[in-house]
C-alpha positions in Angstrom: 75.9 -0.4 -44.0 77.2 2.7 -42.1 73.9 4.1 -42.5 71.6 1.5 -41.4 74.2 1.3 -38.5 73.8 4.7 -37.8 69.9 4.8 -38.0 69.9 2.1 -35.7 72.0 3.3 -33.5 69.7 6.5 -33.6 66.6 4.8 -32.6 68.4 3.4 -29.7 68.9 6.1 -28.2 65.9 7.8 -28.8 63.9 4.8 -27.1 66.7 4.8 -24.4 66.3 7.3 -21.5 69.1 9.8 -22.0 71.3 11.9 -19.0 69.6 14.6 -18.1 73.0 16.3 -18.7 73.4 15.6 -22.3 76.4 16.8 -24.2 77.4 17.2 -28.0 80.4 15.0 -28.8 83.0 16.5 -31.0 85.0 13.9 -32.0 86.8 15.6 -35.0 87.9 17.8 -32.6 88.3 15.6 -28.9 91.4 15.0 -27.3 92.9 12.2 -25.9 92.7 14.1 -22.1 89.3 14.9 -23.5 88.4 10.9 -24.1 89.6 9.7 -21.0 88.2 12.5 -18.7 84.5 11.6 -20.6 81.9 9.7 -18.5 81.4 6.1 -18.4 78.6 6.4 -20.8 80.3 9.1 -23.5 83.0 6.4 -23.4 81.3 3.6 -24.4 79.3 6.1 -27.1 82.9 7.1 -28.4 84.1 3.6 -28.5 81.5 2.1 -30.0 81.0 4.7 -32.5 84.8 4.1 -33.3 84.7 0.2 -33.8 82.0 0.8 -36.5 83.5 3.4 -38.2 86.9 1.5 -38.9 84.8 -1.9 -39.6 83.7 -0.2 -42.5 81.3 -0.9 -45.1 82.7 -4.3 -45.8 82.4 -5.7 -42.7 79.3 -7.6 -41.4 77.0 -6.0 -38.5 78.8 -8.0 -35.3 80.4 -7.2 -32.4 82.9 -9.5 -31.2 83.0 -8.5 -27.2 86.5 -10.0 -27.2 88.2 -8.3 -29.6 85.6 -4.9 -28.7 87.3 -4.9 -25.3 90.8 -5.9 -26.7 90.9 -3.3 -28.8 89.2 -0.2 -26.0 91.8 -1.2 -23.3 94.3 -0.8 -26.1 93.3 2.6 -27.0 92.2 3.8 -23.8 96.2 3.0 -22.7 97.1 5.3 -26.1 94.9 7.9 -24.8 96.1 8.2 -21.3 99.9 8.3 -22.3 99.2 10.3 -25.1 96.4 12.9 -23.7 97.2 15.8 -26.3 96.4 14.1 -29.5 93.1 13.7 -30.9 91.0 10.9 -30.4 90.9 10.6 -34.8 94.8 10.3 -34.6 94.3 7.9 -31.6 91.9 5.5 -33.3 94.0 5.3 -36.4 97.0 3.9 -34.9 95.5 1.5 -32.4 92.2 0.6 -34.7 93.1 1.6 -38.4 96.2 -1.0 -38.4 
């Protein structure tokens, strides 16, 4: 499932216009400060990338906008009062619970 995700996700953007700025995303290795300092549009990459990755295998290809947005404010507030931690140790106390 991750992989068909992921391949989707792919062609997306390859169809999509990207910035003209473009910029590899490290997230093994991003901070919080990093996260919330990001662009509008590395945001929503980041946080999207995040609510598929801790749906899992298991879970079926939706997005429920409610709980999507429910969920970023929630880590988004993490992030800002915790800016030195990474965004992996971030998602897995706000998303992995």
């Amino acid at each position: 499932m991750k992989l068909a995700a992921a391949a989707l996700f792919a062609a997306g953007l390859a169809i999509s216009p990207l910035p003209a700025n473009a910029v590899v995303l490290d997230l093994a290795t991003m901070s919080c400060k990093q996260f919330v300092d990001s662009g509008p549009d590395e945001i929503k990459m980041v946080l999207t990338w995040l609510d598929g990755w801790y749906k899992g295998d298991s879970d079926e290809a939706v997005i429920d906008t409610e709980e999507f947005v429910e969920n970023a404010k929630k880590f988004g507030a993490y992030c800002a009062t915790n800016p030195t931690i990474s965004i992996v140790t971030a998602a897995e106390k706000i998303l992995g619970e």
